[in-house]
Every structure is written in structure tokens, then in C-alpha cells.
Backbone as XML, in Angstrom:
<?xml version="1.0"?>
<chain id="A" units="angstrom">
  <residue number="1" name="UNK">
    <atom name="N" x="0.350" y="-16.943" z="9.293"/>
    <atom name="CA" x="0.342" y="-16.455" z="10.656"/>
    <atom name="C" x="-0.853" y="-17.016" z="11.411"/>
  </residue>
  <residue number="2" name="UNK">
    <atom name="N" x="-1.127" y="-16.895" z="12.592"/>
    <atom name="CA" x="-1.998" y="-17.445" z="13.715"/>
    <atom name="C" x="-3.151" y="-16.563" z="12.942"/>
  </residue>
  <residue number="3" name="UNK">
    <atom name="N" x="-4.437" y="-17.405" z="13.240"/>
    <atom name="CA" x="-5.925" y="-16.864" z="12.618"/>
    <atom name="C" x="-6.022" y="-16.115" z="11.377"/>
  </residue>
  <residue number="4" name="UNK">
    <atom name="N" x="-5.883" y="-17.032" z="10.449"/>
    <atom name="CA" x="-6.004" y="-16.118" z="9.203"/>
    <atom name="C" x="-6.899" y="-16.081" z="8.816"/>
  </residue>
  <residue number="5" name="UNK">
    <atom name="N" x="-7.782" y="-14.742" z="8.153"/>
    <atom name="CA" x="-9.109" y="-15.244" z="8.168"/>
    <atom name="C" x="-9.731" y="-14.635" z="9.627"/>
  </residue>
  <residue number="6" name="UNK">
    <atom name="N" x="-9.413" y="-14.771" z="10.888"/>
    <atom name="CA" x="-9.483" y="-13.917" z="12.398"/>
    <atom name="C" x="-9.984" y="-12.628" z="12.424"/>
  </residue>
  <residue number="7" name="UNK">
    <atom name="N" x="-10.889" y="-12.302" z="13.428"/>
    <atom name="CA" x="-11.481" y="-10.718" z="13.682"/>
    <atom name="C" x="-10.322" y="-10.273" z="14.822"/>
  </residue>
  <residue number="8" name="UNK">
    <atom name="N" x="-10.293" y="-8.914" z="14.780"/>
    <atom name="CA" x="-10.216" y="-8.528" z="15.503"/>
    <atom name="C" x="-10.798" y="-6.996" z="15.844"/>
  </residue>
  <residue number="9" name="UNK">
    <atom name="N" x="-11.713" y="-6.970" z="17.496"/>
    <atom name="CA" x="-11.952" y="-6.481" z="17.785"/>
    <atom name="C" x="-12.423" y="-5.514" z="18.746"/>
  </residue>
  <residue number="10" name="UNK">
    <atom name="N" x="-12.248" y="-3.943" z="18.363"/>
    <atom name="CA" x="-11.894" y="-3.196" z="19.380"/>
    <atom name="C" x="-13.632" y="-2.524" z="19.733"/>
  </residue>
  <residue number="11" name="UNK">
    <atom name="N" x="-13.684" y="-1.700" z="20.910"/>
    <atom name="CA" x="-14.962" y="-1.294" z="21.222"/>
    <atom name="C" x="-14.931" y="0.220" z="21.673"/>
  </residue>
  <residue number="12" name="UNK">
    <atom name="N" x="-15.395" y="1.226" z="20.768"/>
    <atom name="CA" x="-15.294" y="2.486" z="21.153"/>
    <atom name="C" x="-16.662" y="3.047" z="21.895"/>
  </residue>
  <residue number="13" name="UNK">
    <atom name="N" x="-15.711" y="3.617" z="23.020"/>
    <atom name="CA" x="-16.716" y="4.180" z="24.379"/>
    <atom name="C" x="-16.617" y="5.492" z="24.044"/>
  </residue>
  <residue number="14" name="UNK">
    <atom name="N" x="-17.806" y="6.431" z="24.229"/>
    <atom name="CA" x="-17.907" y="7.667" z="24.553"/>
    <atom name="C" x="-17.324" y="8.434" z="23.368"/>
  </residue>
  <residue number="15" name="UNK">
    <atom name="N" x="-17.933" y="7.989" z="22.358"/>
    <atom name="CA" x="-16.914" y="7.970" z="21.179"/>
    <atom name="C" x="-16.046" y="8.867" z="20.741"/>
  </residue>
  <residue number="16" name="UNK">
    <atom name="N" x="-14.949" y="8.228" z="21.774"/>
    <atom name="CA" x="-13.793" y="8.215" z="21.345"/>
    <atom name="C" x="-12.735" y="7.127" z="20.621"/>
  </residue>
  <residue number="17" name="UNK">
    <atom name="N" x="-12.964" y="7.715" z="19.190"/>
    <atom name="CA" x="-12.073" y="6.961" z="18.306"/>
    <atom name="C" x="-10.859" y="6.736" z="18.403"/>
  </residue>
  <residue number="18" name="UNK">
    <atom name="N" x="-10.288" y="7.780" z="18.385"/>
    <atom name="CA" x="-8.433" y="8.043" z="18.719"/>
    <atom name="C" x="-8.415" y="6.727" z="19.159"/>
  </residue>
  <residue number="19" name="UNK">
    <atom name="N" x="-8.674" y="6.961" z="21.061"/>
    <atom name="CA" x="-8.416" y="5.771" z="21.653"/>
    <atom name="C" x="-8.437" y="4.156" z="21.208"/>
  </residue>
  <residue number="20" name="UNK">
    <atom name="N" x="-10.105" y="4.413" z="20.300"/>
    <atom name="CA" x="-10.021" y="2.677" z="20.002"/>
    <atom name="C" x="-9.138" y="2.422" z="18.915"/>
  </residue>
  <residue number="21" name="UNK">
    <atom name="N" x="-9.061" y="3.669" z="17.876"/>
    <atom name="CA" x="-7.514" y="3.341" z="16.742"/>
    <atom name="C" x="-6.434" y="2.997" z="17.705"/>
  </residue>
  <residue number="22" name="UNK">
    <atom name="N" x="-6.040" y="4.053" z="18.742"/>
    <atom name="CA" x="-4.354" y="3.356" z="18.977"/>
    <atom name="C" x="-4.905" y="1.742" z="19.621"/>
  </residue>
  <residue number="23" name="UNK">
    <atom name="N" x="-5.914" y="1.343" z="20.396"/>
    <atom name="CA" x="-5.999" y="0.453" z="20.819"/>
    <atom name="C" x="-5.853" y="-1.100" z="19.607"/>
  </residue>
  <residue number="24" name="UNK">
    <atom name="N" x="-6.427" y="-0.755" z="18.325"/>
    <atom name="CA" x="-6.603" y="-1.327" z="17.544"/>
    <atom name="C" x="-5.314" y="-1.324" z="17.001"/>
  </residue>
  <residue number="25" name="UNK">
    <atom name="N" x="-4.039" y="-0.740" z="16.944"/>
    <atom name="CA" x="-3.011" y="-0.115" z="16.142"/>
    <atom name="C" x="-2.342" y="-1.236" z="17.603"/>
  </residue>
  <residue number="26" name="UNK">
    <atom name="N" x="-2.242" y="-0.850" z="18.711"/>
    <atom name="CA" x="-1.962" y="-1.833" z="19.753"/>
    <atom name="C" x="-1.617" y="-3.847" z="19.088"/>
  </residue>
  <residue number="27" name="UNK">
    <atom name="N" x="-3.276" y="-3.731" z="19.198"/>
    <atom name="CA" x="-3.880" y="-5.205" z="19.034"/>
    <atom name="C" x="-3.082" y="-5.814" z="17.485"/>
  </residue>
  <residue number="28" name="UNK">
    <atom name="N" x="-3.060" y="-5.068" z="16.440"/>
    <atom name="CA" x="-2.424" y="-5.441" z="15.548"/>
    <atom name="C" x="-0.965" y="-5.353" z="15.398"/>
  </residue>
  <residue number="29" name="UNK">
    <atom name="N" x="-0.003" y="-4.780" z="16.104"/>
    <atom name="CA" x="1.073" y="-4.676" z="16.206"/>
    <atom name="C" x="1.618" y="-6.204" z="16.843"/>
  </residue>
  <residue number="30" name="UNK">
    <atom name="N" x="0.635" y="-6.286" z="17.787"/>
    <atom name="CA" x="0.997" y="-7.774" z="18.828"/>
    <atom name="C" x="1.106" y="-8.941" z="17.859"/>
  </residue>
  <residue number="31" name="UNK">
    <atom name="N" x="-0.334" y="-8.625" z="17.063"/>
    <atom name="CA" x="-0.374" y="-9.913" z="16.243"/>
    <atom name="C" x="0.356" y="-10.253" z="15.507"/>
  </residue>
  <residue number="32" name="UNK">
    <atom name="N" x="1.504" y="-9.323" z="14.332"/>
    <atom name="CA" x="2.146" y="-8.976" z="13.805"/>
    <atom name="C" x="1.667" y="-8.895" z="12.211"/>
  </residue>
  <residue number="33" name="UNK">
    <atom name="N" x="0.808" y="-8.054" z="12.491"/>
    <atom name="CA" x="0.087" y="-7.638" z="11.399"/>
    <atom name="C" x="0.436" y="-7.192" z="10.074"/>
  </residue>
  <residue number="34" name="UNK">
    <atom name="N" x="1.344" y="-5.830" z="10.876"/>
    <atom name="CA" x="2.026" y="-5.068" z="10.160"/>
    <atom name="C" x="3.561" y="-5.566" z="9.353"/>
  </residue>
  <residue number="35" name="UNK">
    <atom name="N" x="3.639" y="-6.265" z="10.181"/>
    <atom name="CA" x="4.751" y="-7.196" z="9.696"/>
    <atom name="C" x="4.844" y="-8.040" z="8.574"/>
  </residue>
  <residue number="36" name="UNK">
    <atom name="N" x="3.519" y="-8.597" z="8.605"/>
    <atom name="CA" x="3.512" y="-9.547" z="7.675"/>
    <atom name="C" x="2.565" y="-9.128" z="6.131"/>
  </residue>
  <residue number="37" name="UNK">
    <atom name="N" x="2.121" y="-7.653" z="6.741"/>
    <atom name="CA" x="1.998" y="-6.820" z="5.715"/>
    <atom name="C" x="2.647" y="-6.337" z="5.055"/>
  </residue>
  <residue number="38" name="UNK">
    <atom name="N" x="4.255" y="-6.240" z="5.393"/>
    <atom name="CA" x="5.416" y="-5.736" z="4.698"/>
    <atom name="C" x="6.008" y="-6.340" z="4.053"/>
  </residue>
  <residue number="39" name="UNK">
    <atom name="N" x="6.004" y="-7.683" z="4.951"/>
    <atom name="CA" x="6.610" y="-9.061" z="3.645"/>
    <atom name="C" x="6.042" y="-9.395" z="2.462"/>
  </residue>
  <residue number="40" name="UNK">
    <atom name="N" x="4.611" y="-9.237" z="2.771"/>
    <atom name="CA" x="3.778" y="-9.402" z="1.611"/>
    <atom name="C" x="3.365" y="-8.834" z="0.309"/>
  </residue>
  <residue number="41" name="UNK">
    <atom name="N" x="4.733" y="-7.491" z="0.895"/>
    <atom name="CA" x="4.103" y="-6.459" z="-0.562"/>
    <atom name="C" x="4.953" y="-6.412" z="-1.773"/>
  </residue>
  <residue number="42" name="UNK">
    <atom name="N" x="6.006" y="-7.651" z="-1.577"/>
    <atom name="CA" x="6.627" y="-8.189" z="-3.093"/>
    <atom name="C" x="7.001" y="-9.685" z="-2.375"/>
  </residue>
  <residue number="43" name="UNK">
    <atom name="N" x="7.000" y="-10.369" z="-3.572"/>
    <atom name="CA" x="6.978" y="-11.517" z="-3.394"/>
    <atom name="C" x="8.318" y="-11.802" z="-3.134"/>
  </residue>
  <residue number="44" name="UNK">
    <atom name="N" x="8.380" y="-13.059" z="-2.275"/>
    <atom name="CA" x="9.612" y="-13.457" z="-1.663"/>
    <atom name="C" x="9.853" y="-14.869" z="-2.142"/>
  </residue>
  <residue number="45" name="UNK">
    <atom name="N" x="10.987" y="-15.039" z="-2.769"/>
    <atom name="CA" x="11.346" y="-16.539" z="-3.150"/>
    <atom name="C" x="11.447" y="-17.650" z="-1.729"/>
  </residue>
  <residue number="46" name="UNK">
    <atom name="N" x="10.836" y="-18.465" z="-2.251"/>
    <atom name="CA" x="11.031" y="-19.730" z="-0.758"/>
    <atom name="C" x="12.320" y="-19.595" z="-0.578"/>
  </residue>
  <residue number="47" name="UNK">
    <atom name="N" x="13.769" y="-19.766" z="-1.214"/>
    <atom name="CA" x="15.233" y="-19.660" z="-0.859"/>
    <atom name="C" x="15.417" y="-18.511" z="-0.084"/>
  </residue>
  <residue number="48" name="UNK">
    <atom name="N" x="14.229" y="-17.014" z="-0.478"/>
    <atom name="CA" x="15.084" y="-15.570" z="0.258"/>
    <atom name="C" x="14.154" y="-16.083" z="1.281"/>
  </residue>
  <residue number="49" name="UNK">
    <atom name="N" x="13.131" y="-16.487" z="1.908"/>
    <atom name="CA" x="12.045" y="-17.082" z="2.902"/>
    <atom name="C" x="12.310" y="-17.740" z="3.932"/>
  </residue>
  <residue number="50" name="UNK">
    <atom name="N" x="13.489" y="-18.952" z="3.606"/>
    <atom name="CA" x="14.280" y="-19.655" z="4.278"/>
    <atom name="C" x="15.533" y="-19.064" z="4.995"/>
  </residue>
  <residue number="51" name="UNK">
    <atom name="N" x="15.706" y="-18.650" z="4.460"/>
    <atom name="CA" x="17.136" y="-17.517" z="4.723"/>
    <atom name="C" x="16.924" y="-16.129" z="5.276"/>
  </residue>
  <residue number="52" name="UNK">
    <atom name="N" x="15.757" y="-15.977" z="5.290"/>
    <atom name="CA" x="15.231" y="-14.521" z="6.221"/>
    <atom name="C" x="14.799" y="-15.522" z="7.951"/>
  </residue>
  <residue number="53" name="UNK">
    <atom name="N" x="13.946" y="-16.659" z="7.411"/>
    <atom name="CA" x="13.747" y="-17.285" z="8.621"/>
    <atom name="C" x="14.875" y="-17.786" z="9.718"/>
  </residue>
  <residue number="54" name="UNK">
    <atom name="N" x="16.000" y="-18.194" z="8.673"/>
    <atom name="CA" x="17.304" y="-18.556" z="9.503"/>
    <atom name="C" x="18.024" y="-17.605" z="10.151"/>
  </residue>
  <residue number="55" name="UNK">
    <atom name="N" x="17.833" y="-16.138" z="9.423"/>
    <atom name="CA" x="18.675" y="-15.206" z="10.358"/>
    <atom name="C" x="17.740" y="-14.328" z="11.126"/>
  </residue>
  <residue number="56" name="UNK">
    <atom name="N" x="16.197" y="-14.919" z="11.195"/>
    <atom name="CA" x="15.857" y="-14.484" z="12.669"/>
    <atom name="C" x="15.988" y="-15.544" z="14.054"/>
  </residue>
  <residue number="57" name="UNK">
    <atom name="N" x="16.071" y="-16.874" z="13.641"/>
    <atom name="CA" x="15.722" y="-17.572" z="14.455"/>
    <atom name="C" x="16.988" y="-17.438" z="15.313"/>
  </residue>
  <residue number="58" name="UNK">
    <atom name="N" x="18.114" y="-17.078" z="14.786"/>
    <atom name="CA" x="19.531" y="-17.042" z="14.674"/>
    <atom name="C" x="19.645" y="-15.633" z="15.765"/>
  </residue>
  <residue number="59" name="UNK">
    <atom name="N" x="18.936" y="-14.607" z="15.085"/>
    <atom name="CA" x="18.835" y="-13.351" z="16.199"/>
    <atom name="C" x="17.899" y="-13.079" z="17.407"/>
  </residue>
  <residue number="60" name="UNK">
    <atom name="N" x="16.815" y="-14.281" z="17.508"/>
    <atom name="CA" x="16.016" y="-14.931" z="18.503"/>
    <atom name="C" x="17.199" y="-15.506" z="19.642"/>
  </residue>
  <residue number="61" name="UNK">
    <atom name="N" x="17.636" y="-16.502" z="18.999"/>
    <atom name="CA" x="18.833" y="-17.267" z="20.029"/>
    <atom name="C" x="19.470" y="-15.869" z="20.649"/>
  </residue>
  <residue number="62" name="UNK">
    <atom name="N" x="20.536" y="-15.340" z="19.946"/>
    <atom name="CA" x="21.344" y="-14.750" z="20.359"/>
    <atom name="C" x="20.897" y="-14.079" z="21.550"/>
  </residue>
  <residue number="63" name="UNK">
    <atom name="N" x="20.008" y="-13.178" z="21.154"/>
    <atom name="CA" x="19.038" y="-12.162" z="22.403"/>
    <atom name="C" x="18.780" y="-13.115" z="23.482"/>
  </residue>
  <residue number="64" name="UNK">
    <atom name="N" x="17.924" y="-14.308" z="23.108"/>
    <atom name="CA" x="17.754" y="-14.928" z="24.641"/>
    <atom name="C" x="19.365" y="-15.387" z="25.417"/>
  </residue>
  <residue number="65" name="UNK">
    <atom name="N" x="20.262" y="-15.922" z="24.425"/>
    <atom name="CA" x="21.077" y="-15.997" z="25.111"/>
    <atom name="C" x="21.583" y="-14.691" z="26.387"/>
  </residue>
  <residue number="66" name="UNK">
    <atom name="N" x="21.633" y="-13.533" z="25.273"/>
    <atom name="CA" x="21.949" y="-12.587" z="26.044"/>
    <atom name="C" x="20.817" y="-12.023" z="27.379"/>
  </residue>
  <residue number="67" name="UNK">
    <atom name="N" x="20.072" y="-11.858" z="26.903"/>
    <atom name="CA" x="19.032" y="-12.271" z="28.318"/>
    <atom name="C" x="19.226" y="-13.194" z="29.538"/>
  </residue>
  <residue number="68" name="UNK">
    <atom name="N" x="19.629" y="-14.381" z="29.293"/>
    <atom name="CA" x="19.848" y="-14.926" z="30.132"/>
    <atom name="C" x="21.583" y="-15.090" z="30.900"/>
  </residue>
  <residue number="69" name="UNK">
    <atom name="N" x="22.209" y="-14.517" z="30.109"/>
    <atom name="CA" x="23.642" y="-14.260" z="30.530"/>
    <atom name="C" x="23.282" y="-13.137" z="31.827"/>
  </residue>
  <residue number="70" name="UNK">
    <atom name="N" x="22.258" y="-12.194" z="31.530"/>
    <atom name="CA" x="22.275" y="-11.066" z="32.191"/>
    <atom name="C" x="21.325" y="-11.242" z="33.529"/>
  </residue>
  <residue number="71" name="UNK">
    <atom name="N" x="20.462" y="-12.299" z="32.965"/>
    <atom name="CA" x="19.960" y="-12.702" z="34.013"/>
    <atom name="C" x="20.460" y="-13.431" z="35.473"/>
  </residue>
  <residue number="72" name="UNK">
    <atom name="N" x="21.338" y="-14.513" z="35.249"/>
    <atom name="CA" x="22.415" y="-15.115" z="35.570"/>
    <atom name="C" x="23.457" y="-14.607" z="36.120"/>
  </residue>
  <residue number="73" name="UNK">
    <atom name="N" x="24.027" y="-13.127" z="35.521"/>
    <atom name="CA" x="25.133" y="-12.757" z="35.944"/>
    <atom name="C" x="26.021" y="-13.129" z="35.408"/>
  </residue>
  <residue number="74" name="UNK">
    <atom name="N" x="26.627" y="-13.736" z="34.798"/>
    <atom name="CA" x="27.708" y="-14.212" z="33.845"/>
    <atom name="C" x="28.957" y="-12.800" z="33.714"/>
  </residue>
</chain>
């Protein structure tokens, strides 16, 4: 993933934590943190790797298609 190895960081005012957790819970969601924390917690064969990648790129298309049908008017 993008910056591996990367900080990220949040700054708590008036200390309030809550806030800088969800902010931080925010910031890592974007990055896809959590995501790639889930893939990572059993190992994935390059064949199931390839084939998870093909049926997102696959459900990427579709959505923009449909996005832009709707955009368009179609």
C-alpha cells in the first residue's frame, strides 16, 4: 500500500482524546488501513490475490459505469 513504513498523525487539543481517536480512526480508514489489516491476517495465495484483485477491479468498473449512466441520464 502507499507509505509503508508512513506516520500518521493526529493532534489532540484541550485534551480531548475521543475526538483525536475518531479523527485518527478517520485518517486510517482513508488510507485503507484497516483493510489491509484484514487481508493480512491469513495468508493469501498469489492465485486467491489475483482473483480477489480481478473481482474488484471488475466491481470498480461496474459502479463507475453505473455512476456515469446516472450521471448522463441514460
Amino acid at each position: 500500500m502507499k507509505g509503508v513504513g508512513g506516520q500518521v498523525q493526529v493532534l489532540v487539543r484541550d485534551n480531548n482524546v475521543d475526538q483525536a481517536l475518531k479523527a485518527l480512526k478517520k485518517k486510517m480508514q482513508r488510507e485503507g488501513i484497516f483493510r489491509e489489516m484484514k487481508l493480512r491476517r491469513h495468508y493469501e495465495k498469489p492465485s486467491e490475490r489475483r482473483a480477489r484483485e480481478a473481482a474488484e477491479a471488475v466491481r470498480r468498473a461496474r459502479k463507475m459505469e453505473r455512476k456515469r449512466v446516472e450521471r448522463e441520464g441514460f
